[in-house]
Steps between C-alpha positions, in 0.01 A plus 500: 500500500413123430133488316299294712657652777618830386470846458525642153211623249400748242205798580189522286450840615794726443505539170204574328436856609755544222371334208485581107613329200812323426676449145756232488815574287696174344855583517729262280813675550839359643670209593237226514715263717480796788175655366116491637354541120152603681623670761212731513683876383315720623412429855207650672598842620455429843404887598158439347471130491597087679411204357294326752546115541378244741524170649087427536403157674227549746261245684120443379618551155470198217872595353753769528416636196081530630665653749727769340208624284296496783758798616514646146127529508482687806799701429318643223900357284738263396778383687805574283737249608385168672788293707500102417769254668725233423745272655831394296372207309155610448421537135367861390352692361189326530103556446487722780766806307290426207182574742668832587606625161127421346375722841729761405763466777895424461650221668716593799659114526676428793748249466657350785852282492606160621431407869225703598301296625565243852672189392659637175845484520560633188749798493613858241784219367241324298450780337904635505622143387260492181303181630160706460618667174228298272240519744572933462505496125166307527342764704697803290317335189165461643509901633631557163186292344297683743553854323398755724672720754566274829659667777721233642554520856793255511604339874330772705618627841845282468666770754248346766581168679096281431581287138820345629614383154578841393487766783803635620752420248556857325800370270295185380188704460673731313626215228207268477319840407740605221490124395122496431495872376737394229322195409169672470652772248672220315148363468345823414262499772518898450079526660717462804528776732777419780369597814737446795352516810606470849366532881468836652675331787802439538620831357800310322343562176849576283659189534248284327458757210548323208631842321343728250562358187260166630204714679232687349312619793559427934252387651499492894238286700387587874198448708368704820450218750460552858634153586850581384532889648318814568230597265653747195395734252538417137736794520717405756523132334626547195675840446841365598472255195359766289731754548790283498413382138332805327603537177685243450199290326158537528340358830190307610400385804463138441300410780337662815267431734316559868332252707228517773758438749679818415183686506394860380585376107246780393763742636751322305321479206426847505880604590630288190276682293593834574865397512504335156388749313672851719866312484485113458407633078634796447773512747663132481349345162234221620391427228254196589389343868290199590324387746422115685175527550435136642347339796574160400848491446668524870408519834427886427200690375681779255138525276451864406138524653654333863301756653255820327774733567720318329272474196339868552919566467524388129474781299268592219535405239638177653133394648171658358323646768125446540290802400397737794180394671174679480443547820815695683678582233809354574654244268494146725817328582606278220419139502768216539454349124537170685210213535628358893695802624812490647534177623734390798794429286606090450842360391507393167783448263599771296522408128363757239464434153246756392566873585482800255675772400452770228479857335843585363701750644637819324783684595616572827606895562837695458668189328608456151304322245542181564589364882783285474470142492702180606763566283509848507840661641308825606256607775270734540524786751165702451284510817201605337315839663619471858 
């Protein structure tokens, strides 16, 4: 869906039942024109743990990045992957991925193409034609300056029909991809890690897939809003996508979400949990989801804490719950972390440029060594414990 507008988002509450510590291995093998160099080999085994990233820009709070550590602090955690965004021309990285790396987080950068936005007519042949060649080095070099992992979320949801100037053109998707994939690698921007990612609807996801050798993990974004259709479970969402693409790379759910309008988004909350980690991990490979935890950013509240059962649905150790009381014995509900509550949400426009990301994966289960990356001509099949 359109940001500022939309539905699409990344949970803060998922993941971190699962959590432990992740080593990062540097791999420097293979061709380097078709190569992630930091690919991180191994991933997280997702059977017994998901990096959990998030989009975090809620009202009553100074800055998004007061207000991600507000959610850190009551979590009782990091986020390990924080979502930042950037239209075509906009330069990047900039202070706000150096914000996330000195908190610990990795970049999840989405980058979208020409003619997002009303009123640009810009279209994929700027990119096919090699006009916007130099301006593609220059941000291949600066990632490369950069010199941490980025996961790159290049032109997301193009099988959808919002950013005109490159929706619904598989064949030209497909090129301008390959274009800038090669003249990254020619750069050596190997920190990169090629995320493709598209909507969970329409379910036309093959014909924009760039192909193996030019994707290290698929991503798939979707949001539970009951303006667009019936209220769902996390399950019901996204299965069709996962099971479609399991083992084939690893996967992450690159953004989810549900609003007040949709209602009941502690049941929700509580459903992706248990789904995540009984098949979304071990089953299908997820190896990372986040969450748009925002108020601000649409005509939608999708904040975590949009009501206490949403909140009281994050589990431990993803919020630190209070102590129990000394009178009744019962621990008390846990506390929204934020200052104003959940306010009545207000359009803003979406722009991020601060949003973290972090602890480095290990490997993911069943699979060989090291997962194959852009460039590699084999998959992996392993499903991990079913």
């Amino acid at each position: 869906m359109i940001r500022a507008g939309r539905v699409t988002g990344l949970l803060s509450a998922v993941v971190l039942a699962l959590a432990g510590v992740v080593v990062w291995h540097w791999p420097h093998s293979g061709p380097a024109a078709v190569r992630s160099l930091y690919m991180p080999s191994p991933h997280p085994s997702p059977s017994r743990r998901i990096l959990l990233g998030a989009y975090t820009s809620l009202s009553g709070w100074k800055s998004d990045e007061a207000a991600i550590e507000s959610r850190e602090a009551a979590m009782g955690r990091r986020y390990n992957l924080q979502l930042t965004y950037y239209d075509w021309t906009d330069p990047f990285p900039d202070f706000g991925e150096a914000t996330i790396a000195a908190h610990g987080r990795t970049p999840v950068m989405t980058w979208y193409g020409p003619g997002k936005n009303p009123g640009d007519h810009r279209t994929l042949a700027e990119i096919t034609s090699g006009r916007e060649d130099g301006l593609i080095l220059r941000q291949a070099e600066a990632i490369k300056k950069f010199g941490r992992p980025i996961y790159l979320r290049l032109m997301i949801e193009m099988n959808a029909n919002w950013y005109r100037g490159y929706s619904g053109h598989p064949a030209g998707f497909i090129a301008a991809w390959r274009r800038i994939h090669g003249i990254f690698a020619r750069a050596g921007a190997g920190n990169v890690i090629w995320v493709w990612c598209p909507n969970l609807t329409p379910a036309n996801w093959d014909r924009y897939y760039p192909g193996n050798a030019y994707v290290d993990v698929i991503g798939v974004d979707g949001y539970n809003n009951a303006d667009q259709g019936p209220w769902q479970s996390f399950a019901a969402m996204f299965t069709p996508f996962l099971a479609h693409f399991a083992g084939r790379k690893p996967l992450m759910i690159g953004e989810t979400g549900t609003n007040t309008i949709s209602g009941r988004a502690g049941a929700f909350i509580t459903g992706m949990h248990g789904y995540l980690r009984r098949v979304g991990g071990p089953r299908y490979g997820v190896i990372a989801l986040c969450w748009f935890d925002t108020d601000v950013s649409d005509a939608y509240n999708w904040r975590v804490d949009q009501t206490p059962a949403a909140w009281r649905a994050v589990p431990a150790p993803a919020r630190r719950v209070p102590a129990p009381a000394r009178t009744g014995g019962r621990a008390p509900a846990p506390r929204s972390p934020n200052r104003d509550g959940a306010r009545p949400p207000r359009p803003a426009a979406l722009r991020a440029a601060a949003l973290r990301a972090a602890r480095r994966p290990t490997r993911w289960a069943a699979c060989p060594p090291a997962w194959p990356r852009s460039g590699s001509s084999t998959t992996c099949t392993g499903r991990g414990a079913a």
